[in-house]
Each structure stands twice: as C-alpha cells, then as structure tokens.
C-alpha positions as CSV (number, residue, x, y, z in Angstrom):
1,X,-38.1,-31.2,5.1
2,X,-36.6,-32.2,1.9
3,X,-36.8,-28.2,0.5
4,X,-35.2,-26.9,3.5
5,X,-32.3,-29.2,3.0
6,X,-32.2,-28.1,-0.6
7,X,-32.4,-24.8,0.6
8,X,-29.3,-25.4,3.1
9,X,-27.3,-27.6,0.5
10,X,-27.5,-24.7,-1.7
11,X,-26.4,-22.3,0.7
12,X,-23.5,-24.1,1.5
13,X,-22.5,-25.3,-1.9
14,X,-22.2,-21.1,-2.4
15,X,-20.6,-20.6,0.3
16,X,-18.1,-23.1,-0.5
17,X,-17.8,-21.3,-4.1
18,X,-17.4,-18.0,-2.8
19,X,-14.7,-19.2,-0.4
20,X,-13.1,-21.2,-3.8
21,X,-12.7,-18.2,-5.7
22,X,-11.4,-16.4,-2.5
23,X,-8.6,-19.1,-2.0
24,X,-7.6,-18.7,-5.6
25,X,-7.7,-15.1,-6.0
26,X,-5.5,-15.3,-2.8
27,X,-3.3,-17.5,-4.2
28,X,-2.8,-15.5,-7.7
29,X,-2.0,-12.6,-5.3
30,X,0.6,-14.8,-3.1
31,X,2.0,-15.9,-6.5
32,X,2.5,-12.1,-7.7
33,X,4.3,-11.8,-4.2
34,X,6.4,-14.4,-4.8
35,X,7.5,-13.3,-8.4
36,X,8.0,-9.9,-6.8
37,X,10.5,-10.7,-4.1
38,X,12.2,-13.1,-6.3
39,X,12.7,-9.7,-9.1
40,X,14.1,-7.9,-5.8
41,X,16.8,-10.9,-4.8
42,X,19.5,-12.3,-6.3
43,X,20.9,-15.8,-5.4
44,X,24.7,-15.2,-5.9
45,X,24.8,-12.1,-4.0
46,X,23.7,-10.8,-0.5
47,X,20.1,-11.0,-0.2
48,X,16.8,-11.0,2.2
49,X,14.5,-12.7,4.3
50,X,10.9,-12.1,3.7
51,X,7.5,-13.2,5.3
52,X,3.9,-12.9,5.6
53,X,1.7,-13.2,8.7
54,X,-2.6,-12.8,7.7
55,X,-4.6,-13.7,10.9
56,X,-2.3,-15.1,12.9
57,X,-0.9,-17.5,10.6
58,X,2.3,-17.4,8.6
59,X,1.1,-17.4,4.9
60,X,4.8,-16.6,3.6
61,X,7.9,-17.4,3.4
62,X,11.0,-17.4,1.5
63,X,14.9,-16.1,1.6
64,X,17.4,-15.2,-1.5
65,X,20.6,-14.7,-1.6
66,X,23.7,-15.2,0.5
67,X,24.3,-14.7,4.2
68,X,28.5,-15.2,3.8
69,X,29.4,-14.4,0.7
70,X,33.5,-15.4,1.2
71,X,31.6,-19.2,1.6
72,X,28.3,-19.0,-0.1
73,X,26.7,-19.9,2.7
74,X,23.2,-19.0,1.5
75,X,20.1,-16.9,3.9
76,X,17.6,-19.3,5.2
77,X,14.7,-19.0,7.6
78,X,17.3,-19.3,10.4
79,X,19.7,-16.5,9.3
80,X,20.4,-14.2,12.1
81,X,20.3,-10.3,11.0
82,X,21.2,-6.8,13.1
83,X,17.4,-5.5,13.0
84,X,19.2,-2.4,13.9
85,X,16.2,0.3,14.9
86,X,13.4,-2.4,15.0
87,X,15.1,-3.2,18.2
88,X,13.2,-0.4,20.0
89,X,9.9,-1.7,19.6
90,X,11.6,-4.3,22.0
91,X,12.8,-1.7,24.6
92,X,9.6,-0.1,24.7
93,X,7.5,-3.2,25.4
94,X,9.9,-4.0,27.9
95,X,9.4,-1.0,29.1
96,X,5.9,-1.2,29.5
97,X,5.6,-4.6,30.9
98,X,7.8,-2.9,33.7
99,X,5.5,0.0,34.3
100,X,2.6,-2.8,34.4
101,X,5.0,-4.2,37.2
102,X,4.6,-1.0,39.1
103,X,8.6,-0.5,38.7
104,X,8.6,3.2,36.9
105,X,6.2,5.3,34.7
106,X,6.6,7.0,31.6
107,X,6.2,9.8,33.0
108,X,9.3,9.5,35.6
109,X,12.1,12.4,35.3
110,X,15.1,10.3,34.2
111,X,17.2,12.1,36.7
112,X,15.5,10.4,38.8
113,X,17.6,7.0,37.7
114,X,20.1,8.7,35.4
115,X,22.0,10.6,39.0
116,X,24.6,11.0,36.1
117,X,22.1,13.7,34.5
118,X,21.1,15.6,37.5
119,X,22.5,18.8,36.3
120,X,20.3,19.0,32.8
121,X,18.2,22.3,32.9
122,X,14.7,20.7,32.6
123,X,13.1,17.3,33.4
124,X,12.9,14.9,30.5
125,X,11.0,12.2,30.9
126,X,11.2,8.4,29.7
127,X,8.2,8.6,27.4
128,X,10.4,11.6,25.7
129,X,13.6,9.4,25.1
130,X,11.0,6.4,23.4
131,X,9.4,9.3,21.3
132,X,12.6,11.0,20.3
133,X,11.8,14.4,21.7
134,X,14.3,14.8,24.6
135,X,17.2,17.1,23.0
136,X,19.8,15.0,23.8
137,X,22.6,14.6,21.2
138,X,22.9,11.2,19.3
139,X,25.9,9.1,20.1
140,X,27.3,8.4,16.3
141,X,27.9,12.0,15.5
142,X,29.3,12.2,19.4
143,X,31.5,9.2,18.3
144,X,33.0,10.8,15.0
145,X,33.9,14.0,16.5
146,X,35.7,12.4,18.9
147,X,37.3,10.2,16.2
148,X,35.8,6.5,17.3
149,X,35.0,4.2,14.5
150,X,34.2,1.6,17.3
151,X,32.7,1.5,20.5
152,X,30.8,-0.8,23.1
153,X,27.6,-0.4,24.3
154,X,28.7,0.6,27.8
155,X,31.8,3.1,26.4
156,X,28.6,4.8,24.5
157,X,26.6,5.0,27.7
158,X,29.4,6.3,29.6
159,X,29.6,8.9,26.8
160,X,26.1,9.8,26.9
161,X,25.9,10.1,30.6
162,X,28.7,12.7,30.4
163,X,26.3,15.0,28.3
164,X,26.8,18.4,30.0
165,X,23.7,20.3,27.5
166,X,20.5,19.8,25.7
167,X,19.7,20.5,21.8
168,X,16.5,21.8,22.6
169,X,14.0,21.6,25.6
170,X,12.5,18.6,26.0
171,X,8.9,18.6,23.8
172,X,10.0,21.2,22.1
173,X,10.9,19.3,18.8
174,X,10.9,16.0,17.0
175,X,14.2,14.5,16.3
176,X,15.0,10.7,15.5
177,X,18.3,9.9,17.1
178,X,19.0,6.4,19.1
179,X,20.9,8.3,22.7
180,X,16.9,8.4,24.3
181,X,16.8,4.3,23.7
182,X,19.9,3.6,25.0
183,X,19.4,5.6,28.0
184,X,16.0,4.0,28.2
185,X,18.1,0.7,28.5
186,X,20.4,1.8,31.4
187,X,17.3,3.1,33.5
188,X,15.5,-1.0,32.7
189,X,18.6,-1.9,33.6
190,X,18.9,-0.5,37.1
191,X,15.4,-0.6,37.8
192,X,15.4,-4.3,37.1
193,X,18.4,-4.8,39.2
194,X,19.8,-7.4,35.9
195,X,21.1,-6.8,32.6
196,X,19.1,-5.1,29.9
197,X,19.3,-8.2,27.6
198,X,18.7,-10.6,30.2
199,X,15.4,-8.8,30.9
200,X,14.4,-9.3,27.4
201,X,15.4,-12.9,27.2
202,X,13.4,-13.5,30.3
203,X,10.0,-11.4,30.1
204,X,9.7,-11.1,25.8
205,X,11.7,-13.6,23.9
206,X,11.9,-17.0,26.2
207,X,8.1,-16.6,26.4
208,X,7.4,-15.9,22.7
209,X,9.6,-19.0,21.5
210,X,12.2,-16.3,20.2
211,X,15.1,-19.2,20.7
212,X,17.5,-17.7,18.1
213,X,17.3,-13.4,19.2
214,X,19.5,-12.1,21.4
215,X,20.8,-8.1,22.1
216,X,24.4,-8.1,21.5
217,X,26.4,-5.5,23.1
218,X,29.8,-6.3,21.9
219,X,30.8,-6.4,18.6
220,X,33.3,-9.0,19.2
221,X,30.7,-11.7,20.3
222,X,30.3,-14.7,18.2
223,X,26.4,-15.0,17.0
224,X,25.8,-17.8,15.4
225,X,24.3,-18.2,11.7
226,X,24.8,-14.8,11.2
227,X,24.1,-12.7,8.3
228,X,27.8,-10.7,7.5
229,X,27.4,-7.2,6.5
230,X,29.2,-5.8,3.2
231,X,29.3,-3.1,1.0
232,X,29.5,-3.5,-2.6
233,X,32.3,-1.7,-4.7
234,X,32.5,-1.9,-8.4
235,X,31.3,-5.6,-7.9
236,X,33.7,-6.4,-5.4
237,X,32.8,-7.2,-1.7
238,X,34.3,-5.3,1.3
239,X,33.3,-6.0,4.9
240,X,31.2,-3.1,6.8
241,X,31.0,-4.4,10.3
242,X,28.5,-2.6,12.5
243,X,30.1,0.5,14.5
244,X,28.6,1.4,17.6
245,X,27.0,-1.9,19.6
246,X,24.7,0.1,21.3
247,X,21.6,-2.1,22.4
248,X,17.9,-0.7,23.5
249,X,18.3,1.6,20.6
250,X,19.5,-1.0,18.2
251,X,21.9,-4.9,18.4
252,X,18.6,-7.1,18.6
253,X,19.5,-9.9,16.2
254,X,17.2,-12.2,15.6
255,X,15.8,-14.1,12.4
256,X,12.6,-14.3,10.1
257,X,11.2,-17.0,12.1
258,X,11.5,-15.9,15.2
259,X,10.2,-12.5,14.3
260,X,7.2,-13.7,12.7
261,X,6.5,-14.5,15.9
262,X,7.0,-10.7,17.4
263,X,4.8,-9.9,14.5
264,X,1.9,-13.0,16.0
265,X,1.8,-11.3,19.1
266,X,0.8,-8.0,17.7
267,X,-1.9,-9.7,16.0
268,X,-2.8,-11.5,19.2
269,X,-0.8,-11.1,22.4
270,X,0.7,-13.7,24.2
271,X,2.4,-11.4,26.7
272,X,1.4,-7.6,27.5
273,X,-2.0,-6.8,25.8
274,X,-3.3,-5.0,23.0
275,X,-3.6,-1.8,25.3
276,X,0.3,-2.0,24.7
277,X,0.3,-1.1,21.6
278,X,-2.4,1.3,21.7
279,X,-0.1,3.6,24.1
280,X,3.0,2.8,21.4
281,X,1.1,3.9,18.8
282,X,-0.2,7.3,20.4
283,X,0.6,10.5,18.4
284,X,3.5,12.1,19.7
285,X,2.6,15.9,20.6
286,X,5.0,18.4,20.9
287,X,4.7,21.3,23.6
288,X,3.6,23.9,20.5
289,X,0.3,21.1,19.9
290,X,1.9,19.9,16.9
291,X,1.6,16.3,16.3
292,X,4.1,13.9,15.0
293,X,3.6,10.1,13.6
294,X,5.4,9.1,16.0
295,X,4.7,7.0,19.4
296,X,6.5,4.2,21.7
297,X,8.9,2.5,19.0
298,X,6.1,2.7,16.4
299,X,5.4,4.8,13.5
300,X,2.0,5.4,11.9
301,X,0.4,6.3,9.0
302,X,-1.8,5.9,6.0
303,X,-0.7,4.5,2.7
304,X,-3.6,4.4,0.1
305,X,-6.4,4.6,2.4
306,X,-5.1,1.8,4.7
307,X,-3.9,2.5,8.1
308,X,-0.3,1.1,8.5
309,X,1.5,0.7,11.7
310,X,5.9,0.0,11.0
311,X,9.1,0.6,12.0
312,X,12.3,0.0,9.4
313,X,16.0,-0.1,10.9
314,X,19.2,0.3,9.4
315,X,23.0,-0.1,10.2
316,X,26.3,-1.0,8.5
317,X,24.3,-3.0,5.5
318,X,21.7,-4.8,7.4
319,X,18.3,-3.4,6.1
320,X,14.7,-4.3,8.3
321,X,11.3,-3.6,8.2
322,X,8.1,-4.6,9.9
323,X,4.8,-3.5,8.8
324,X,0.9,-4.0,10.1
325,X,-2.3,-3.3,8.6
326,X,-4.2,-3.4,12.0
327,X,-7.3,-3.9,10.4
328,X,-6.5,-6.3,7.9
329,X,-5.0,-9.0,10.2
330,X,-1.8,-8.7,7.9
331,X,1.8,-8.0,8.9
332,X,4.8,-8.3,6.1
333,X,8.9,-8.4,7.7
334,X,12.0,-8.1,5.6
335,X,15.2,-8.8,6.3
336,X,17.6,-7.9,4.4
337,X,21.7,-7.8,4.4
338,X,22.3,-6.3,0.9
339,X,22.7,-2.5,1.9
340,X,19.4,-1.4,-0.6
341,X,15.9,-0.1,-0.6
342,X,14.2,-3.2,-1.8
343,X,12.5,-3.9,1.7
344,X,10.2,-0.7,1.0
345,X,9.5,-2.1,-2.5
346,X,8.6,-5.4,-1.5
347,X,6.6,-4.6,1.4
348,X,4.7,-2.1,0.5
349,X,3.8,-3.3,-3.3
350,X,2.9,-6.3,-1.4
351,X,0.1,-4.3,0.4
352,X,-0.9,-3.3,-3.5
353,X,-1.1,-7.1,-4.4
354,X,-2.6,-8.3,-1.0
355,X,-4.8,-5.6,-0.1
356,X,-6.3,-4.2,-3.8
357,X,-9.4,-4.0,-3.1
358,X,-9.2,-2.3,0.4
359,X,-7.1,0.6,-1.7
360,X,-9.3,4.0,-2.4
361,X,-6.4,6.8,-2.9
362,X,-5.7,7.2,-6.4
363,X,-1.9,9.1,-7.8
364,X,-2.6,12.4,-8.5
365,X,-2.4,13.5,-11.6
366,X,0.8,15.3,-13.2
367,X,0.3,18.7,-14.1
368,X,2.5,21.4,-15.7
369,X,3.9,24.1,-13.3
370,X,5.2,27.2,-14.6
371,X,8.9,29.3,-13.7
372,X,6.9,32.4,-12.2
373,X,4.9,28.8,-9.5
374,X,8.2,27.3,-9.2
375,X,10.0,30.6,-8.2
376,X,8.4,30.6,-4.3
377,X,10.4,27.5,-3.9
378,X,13.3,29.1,-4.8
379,X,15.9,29.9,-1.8
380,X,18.6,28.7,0.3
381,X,17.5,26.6,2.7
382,X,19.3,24.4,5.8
383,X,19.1,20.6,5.8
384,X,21.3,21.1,9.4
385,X,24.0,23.3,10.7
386,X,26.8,23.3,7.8
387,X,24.2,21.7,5.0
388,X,22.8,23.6,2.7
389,X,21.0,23.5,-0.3
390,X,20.0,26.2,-3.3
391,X,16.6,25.5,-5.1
392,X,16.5,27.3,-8.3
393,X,13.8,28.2,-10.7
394,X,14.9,27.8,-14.2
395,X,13.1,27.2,-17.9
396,X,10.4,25.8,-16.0
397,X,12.0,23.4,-14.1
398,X,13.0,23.2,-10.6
399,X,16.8,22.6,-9.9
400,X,18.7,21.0,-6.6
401,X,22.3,22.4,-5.9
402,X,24.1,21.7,-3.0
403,X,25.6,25.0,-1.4
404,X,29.0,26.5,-2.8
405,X,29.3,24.0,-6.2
406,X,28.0,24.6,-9.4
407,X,25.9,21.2,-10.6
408,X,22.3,21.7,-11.1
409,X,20.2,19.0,-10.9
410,X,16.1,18.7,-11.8
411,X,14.0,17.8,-9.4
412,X,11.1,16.2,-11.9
413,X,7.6,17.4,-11.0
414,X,4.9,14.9,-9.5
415,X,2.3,16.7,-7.7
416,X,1.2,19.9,-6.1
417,X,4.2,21.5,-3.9
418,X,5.7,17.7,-4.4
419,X,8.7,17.1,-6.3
420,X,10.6,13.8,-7.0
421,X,14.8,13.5,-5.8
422,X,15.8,10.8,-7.9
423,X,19.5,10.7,-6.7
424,X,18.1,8.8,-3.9
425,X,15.3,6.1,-3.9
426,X,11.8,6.6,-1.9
427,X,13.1,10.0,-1.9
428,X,10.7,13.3,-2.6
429,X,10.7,17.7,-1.6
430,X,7.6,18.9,-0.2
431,X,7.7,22.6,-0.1
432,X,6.0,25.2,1.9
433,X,5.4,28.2,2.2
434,X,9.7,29.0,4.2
435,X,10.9,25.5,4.0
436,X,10.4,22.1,2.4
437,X,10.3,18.6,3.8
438,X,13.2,16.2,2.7
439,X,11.6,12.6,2.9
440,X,13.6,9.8,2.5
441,X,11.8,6.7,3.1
442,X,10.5,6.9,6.5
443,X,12.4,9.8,7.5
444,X,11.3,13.4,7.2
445,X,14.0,16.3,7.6
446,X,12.8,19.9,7.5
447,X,15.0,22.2,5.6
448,X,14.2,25.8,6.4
449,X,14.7,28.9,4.0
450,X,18.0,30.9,5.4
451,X,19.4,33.9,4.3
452,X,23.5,33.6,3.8
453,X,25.8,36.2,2.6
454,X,29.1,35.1,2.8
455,X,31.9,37.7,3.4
456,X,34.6,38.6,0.6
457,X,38.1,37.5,1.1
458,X,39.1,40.9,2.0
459,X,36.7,41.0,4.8
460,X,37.6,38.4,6.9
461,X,41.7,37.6,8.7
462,X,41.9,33.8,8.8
463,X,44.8,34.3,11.4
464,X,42.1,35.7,13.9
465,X,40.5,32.1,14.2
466,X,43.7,30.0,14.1
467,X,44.5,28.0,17.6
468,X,44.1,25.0,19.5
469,X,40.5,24.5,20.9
470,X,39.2,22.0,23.2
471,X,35.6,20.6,24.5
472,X,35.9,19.6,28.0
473,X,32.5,17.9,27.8
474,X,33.9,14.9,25.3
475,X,37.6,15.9,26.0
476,X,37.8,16.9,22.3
477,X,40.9,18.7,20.6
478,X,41.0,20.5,17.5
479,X,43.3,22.5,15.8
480,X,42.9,25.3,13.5
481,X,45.4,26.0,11.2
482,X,45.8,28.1,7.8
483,X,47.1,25.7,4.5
484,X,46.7,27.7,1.4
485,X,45.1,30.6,2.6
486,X,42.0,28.7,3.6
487,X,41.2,27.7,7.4
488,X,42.0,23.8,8.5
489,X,40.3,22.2,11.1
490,X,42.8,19.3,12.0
491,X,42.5,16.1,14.0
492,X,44.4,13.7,15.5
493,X,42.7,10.6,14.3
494,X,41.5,11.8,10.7
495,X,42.1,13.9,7.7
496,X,41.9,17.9,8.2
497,X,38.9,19.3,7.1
498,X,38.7,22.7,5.1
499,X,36.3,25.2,6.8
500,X,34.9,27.8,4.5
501,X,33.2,30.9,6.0
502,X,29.3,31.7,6.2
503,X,29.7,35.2,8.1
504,X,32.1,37.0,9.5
505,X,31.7,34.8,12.8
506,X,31.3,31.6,11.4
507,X,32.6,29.1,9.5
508,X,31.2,25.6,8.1
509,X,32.1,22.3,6.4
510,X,29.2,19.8,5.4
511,X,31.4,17.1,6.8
512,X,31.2,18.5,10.2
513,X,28.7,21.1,11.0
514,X,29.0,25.1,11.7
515,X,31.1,26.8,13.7
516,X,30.3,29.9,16.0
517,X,32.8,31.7,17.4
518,X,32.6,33.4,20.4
519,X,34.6,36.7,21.5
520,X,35.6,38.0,25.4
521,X,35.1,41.5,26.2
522,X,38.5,42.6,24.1
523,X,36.8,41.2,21.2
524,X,39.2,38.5,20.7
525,X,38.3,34.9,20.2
526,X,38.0,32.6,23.2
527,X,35.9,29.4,21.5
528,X,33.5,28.6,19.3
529,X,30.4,26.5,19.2
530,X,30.0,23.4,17.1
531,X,26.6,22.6,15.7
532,X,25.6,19.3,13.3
533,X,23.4,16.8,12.4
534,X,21.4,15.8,16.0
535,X,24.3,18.1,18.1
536,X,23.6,21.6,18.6
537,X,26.2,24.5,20.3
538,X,28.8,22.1,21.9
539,X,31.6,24.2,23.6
540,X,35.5,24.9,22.5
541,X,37.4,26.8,24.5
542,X,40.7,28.4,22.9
C-alpha cells in the first residue's frame, strides 16, 4: 500500500511539474503578446482593441489608444467599433438559423423574394449572394458614378433592386463585393415579416449577452461609446465618417467584449450548432470546378501548417479582424480605428508566439532569378477595366509601372513566381503562366496579361465621341466634351475626368473604368458601355 501511494504521489507531483512549466511557458508567450500589441499602439493617437479566447475562456485583453481624439476619450473594453465586413458572418448565421426554421433554403432563387429582380436572365440563389458569386454589381462603385458620397441603407437597397443586368452568370466567377449581403438582408427581412436588425437582436445577440451590438442603418443615429473614425494627414486629424450605411453586408457595431463572446460560441455554441459553421466554412466551387476559399461569411486557409478560419472588415478607418485555429481552441479579435494594417500583424504573429510549436512550414529560401526567368512575367496585364499595369524585366530585376507614366518601381524577389509590393503592406505578385495574382491581405485580384495598342493621334477624331449620354438603369448623365484636344467626361456632382483612348473604340480613365462605344447601322455612335471595378458593360445611350 505504501509503494503504490508513492507511486501515485509521484505521478502527480509530475504531473503537476509538467503543467508548471506549461503555465509559465504560456505566460512568457502571453507576455511576448502583450509587448507586441503594445509596439503596434500608441496611447495619444487612435488605436485598437485586442483579445484572446483559448478554450473557451478569455485569456486576453487590452486596448491602446484613443476612441475621440477632439476629447481624448481613450478605447476601452466597451468601445463600440463599425466591424464593417465581419458583419456578414452575422447575416449568414441568421440566415441559417432561418433555414433551420424551415423559412427559406440556400438554395432558393432570390426572385423568388426579390419580385424586384424577376427579370435577371438566370436564377441566382441565396447561397451565391453569401459566397460572392452572383454577378451582381457592388453598391459603392454604383454610388460614385452616380455622384453619392452618402446613402442609407434602404436608398442602397432601392438602388440595388433597380439592377437591370448581371457581371457574369451566377457561379461563373469569384468576386468579393457587399450588394449579395445586403440583398441577403432584405430577403431575412421579408421572410421574417420584422426588421433585419431586430432579427439579430432577437435570435443572435440578446441570447449571446451581446448588450452593447447593434446594426445601424443610418448614419445619423447616435451609438453610444463609439469609436470616431479619422484619417491622419501630415499629423493632423480629419474626420472620415462611414459612407454607405448598408447593414447585412457591413454597420454591425459592437465592442471587444461583446465579441469575445461571438468568438465563445464558435468554440462552443450556445445557439445554432457546430454543423453551422461546417456549411460556412464549405469551399466555394465555381460552375468550371474551380474552388475558392471562400464559404458562408468565412474564409479559410492554412498559415504555417495550421488551419485558420477568419474574416477582416474594413470601412472609413475602422479596421477588424477575427481569427480561429479550429483545432487549437484559440481565437484572436482586433479592433481597431487607426485606418492601418496592424490587426494582421498582431494577430497573426500572435499565432507565431501562441502556437510555435504547432508550426511546420518553414520561409523558403531566397534565391537569385535571372532577366532571361524574369522576362515571362513581363506584359501588360489588367487589374480591372481602365487599370493597368506594365511588368518589365530589367538588369535582373522585375519592375511595376502603372499604365501610360513612366516610374519604375522593383518588385524585390522572395520566392519562386512570388515577388514582394512594398508600396503596400501584406502586399505580394504571384505570377503565372498569362496573369499574376495581386494579394493584398486577404484579398486576391487576378490581373490577366492583355494585349493594348493604342491608336496615334492622327487616327482617332475626338469630335466623333463628344455628346451627352445617359444610363436609364441609375438615371446617370454624363457629358463628353473636348478641353485641350483631349476627351472630358464631365459630371454634375464632381470634377471632369480626362479619358485617354485604348483603341479606336474605346477609351479609359483609371478613376472610372473603360469605355465601349457602340455604333448603329450608319456607323455612328449611339452609346457606349461602362465597365469598372465590380460593374461590368452598364449602358449609355447618346
């Protein structure tokens, strides 16, 4: 008797040991953490909320910096921030609680509850506006070319709902934009027979302890302990309001606190089930079989051998990001007002510190590339319709030049067809074999190689494409005008904007897109169609 209690004392005194040196190894990691966000922050100046959440518990917590900078009111745990695109996490678990309900499917046509949309040329469905592959134009760009700087959430859904064409086919291509979410939001909304954000007070946030969110609508509302949004200019402050309060797609506000909480109930839910967020983080597969991070609100992927689930959001300066490592019981949120991209250095070199010893990929290592290896990359290539780039090869280094302007700029070499864009931050080109990926952040845009030769002067009569055009669709009027002998595009509400010409049909302007022009059977002009950034062939008649 007396050696088996030896026996179990020792066990236990090991045990204890082992878990002793775990604690404190923890601890030197949460203290690395700690220094870390505090290197990111600054007190006197707009700042962040960040936390921690490692089986179920909160092991982290702190905020820098200053929610109201005219008052130096400073960010707490109760700060309210615009989570901007976070907010569709939200939409789509609502969403899913209502198909639980019996009330609509993912799979429903949304002309079934959009009546509004009856007349689009193929079914879309509501899993295609949460998964951003319904070829619907996004309402920001719809906004600026029809000159808004503001707009309420219903003025955008009216807009949207007057959508007379598609971008693409629906499944035919990825493309982020927020119109699918905010739709998604009308259809709860009707289905539901009650406000969007009342729906979400009642079935997500009231029953989570979420006492401080809310999905504001109106710019104009009053939220209290909010986190003001500014841009900084040679070290002075300006205010940059948020734009568009669109909600489904973005306007959740809500604070550390309570979203620790969201973060809880991914790590062990208190409403829905895990099988929720099994569907939201199913690949996305387009009709071609190609598949796409991409599921129900949630992106996916693996960062140095650990499987990471997240979604970031951004608008006017408000900066957010939430993060899981599914198998590691550990989820990290930022929240941030300061217009930056420290969230993505905190968070994920606080998977580096937390998680060390579940990390297996390894940096590649640099090698020398040669002028004849960097001279498939060279090209012009479109980054979308009026954007274009030049890569060029040169004394073996590979050079970035936007289209039509002299500057060359090196794109340093990191890794196979990888090169670094250090003009922006988190920022890399990945080149294939006709096009090359532009990844910023979370956000992957596919330029593809294009062929332009643009006509001489002599070739081209600006007077041909002068006139007053108008889109019905948006009730949109431009003018086209010539100003020293180059072809204006003016506006009512905003500067005019020089349009240069790409071929003897078209014209472009990075500011706004390309311009087709179209011809009647006398071969004189009768419109032209505008394509952009997430808006493809809209209609002007002459």
């Amino acid at each position: 008797m007396k050696h088996q209690i030896f026996i179990i004392s020792l066990i236990v005194f090991q045990s204890i040991a082992v878990l002793g040196q775990t604690n404190i190894i923890e601890q030197q990691s949460y203290a690395k953490v700690d220094s870390l966000f505090k290197a990111h922050s600054t007190p006197n100046k707009t700042g962040s909320a960040f936390a921690i959440i490692k089986n179920g518990r909160t092991t982290y917590k702190k905020a820098i910096g200053l929610a109201n900078v005219e008052y130096d009111i400073p960010i707490t745990d109760s700060t309210v921030f615009n989570i901007a695109s976070i907010s569709k996490q939200f939409t789509t678990y609502l969403t899913l609680l209502l198909e639980q309900e019996g009330k609509l499917s993912f799979n429903d046509d949304i002309r079934t509850y959009l009546q509004e949309l009856k007349h689009l040329p193929n079914k879309i469905t509501i899993k295609q506006l949460a998964n951003h592959t319904h070829g619907l134009s996004n309402p920001d760009e719809l906004a600026q070319l029809k000159g808004l700087k503001t707009m309420s959430h219903q003025e955008v859904v009216k807009m949207l709902l007057n959508i007379k064409h598609v971008n693409f086919k629906a499944g035919e291509k990825y493309e982020y934009n927020n119109t699918g979410y905010i739709l998604l939001s009308e259809i709860i909304e009707r289905v539901g027979q009650k406000p969007f954000k009342e729906q979400l007070q009642e079935k997500i946030f009231i029953p989570l302890g979420m006492k401080d969110t809310k999905a504001v609508d109106n710019n104009d509302l009053v939220v209290k302990n909010k986190a003001y949004s500014y841009n900084l200019d040679n070290d002075i402050y300006i205010s940059n309001p948020v734009k568009l309060a669109t909600i489904g797609s973005s306007g959740i506000y809500t604070t550390i606190n309570d979203l620790t909480l969201w973060a809880k109930n991914y790590q062990n839910p208190v409403i829905g089930n895990s099988g929720f967020y099994k569907k939201m983080q199913t690949t996305t597969i387009l009709n071609s079989g190609k598949e796409i991070k991409y599921g129900l609100g949630l992106q996916f992927d693996n960062y140095k051998g650990i499987d990471v689930i997240f979604h970031g959001g951004g608008t006017a300066s408000y900066r957010s990001y939430i993060l899981h490592a599914p198998k590691q019981k550990l989820s990290i949120i930022f929240l941030s007002n300061a217009n930056n991209f420290s969230g993505l250095d905190v968070v994920y070199q606080s998977i580096d510190l937390l998680l060390n010893d579940d990390i297996k990929t390894k940096t590649p290592a640099k090698m020398a590339v040669s002028n004849e290896q960097l001279k498939k990359y060279s090209g012009t290539y479109e980054f979308q319709p009026g954007v274009y780039y030049n890569i060029i090869a040169k004394k073996d280094t590979l050079y970035f030049q936007s289209f039509g302007t002299k500057a060359l700029n090196p794109l340093p070499y990191l890794h196979g067809s990888t090169f670094d864009f250090p003009y922006i931050p988190h920022t890399t080109f990945v080149f294939y074999d006709d096009k090359f990926n532009f990844e910023i952040a979370d956000f992957t845009y596919e330029c593809f190689k294009t062929n332009i030769q643009q006509p001489n002067s002599d070739e081209i009569d600006l007077a041909d494409f002068t006139g007053v055009f108008r889109n019905k669709e948006h009730n949109i009027i431009y003018d086209l005008v010539i100003v020293e002998n180059k072809l204006h595009l003016k506006r009512t509400f905003s500067n005019s904007i020089v349009l240069s010409p790409l071929t003897l049909e078209s014209f472009y302007s990075p500011e706004l897109g390309k311009l087709n022009f179209t011809y009647d059977s006398n071969g004189k002009i009768k419109g032209f169609k505008l394509s952009g950034q997430n808006f493809k062939n809209i209609v002007f008649e002459k």
